[in-house]
C-alpha positions as CSV (number, residue, x, y, z in Angstrom):
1,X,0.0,0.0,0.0
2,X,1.1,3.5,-1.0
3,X,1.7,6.6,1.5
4,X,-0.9,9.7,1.3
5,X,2.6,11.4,0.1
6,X,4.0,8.1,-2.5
7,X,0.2,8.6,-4.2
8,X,-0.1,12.2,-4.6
9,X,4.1,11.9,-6.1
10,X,2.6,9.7,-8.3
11,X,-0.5,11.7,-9.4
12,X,1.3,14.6,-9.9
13,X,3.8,12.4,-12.1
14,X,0.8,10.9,-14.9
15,X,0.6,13.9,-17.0
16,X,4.7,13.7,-17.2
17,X,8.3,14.2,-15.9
18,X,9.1,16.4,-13.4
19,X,11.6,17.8,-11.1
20,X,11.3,17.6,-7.6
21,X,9.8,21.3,-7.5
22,X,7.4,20.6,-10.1
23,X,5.8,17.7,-7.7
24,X,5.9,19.6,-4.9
25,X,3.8,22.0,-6.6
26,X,1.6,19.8,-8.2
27,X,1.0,18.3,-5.3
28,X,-0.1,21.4,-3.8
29,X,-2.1,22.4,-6.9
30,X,-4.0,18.5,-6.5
31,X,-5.1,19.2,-3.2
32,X,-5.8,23.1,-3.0
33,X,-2.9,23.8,-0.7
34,X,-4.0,21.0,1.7
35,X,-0.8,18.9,1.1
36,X,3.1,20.6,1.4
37,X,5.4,18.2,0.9
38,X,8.9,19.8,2.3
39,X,11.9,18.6,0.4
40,X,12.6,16.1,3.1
41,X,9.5,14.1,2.8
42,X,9.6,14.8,-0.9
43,X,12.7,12.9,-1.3
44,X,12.0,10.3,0.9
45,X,9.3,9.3,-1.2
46,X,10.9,9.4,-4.2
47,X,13.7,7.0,-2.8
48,X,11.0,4.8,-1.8
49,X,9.1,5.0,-4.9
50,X,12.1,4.4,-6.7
51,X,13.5,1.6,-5.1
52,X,10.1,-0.2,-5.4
53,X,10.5,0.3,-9.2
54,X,7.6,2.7,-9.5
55,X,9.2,5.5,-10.6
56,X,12.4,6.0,-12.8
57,X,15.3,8.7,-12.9
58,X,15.1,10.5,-16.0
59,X,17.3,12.4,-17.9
60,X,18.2,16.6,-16.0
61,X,16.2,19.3,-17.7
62,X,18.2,22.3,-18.9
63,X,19.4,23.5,-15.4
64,X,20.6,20.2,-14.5
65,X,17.8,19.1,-11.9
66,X,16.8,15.6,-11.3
67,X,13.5,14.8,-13.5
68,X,11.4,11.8,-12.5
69,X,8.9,9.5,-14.4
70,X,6.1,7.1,-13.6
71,X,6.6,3.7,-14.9
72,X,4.1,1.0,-15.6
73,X,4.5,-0.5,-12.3
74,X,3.7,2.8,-10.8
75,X,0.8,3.7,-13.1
76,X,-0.5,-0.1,-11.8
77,X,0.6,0.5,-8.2
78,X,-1.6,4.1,-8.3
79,X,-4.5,2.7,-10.2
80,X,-4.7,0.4,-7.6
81,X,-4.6,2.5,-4.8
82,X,-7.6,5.2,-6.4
83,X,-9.7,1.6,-6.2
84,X,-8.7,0.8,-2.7
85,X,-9.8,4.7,-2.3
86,X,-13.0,4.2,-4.1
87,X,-14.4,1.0,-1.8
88,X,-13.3,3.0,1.5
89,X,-15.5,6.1,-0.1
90,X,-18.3,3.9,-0.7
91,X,-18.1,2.1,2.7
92,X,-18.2,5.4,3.8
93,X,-21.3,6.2,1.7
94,X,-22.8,2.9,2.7
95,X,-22.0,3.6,6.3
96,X,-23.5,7.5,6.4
97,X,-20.3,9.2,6.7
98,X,-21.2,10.7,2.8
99,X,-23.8,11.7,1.2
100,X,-24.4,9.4,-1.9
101,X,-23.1,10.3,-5.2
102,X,-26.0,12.5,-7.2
């Protein structure tokens, strides 16, 4: 199972590579400001996400900054975890905690 932090690196990494500055703002941008990642837990995610073969080092960007990649064992991994997300949602739902989707 992924981190709150591992997922969001990953959704901010589907529409393409980044740099680490570009997920941390992504990030931010996914979840209206809700979620900061500092560059700490940033790149502790990203050594964890890398190591699990998730996501892959690609090649710097003009000012010589890492740039990241989602691979297809991440897009898996993160498709996965949005379904684990939809059945808690609809437990939820089920339960009262939500209303039910219109």
């Amino acid at each position: 199972m992924l981190t709150r932090n591992e997922f969001h690196v990953l959704l901010a990494l589907l529409d393409g590579p980044r740099h680490g500055y570009g997920i941390m703002q992504d990030v931010k941008e996914l979840t209206s400001g809700e979620l900061k990642l500092g560059p700490g837990t940033l790149y502790t995610a990203i050594a964890r996400l890398e190591r699990a073969g998730l996501i892959g080092e690609c090649e710097a960007d003009a000012d010589r900054r890492r740039c990241y990649r989602i691979t297809r064992k991440g897009k898996s991994a993160a498709s996965e975890e949005a379904e684990r997300l939809r059945a808690l949602v609809r437990a939820a739902r089920k339960g009262g905690l939500l209303p039910n989707a219109s």
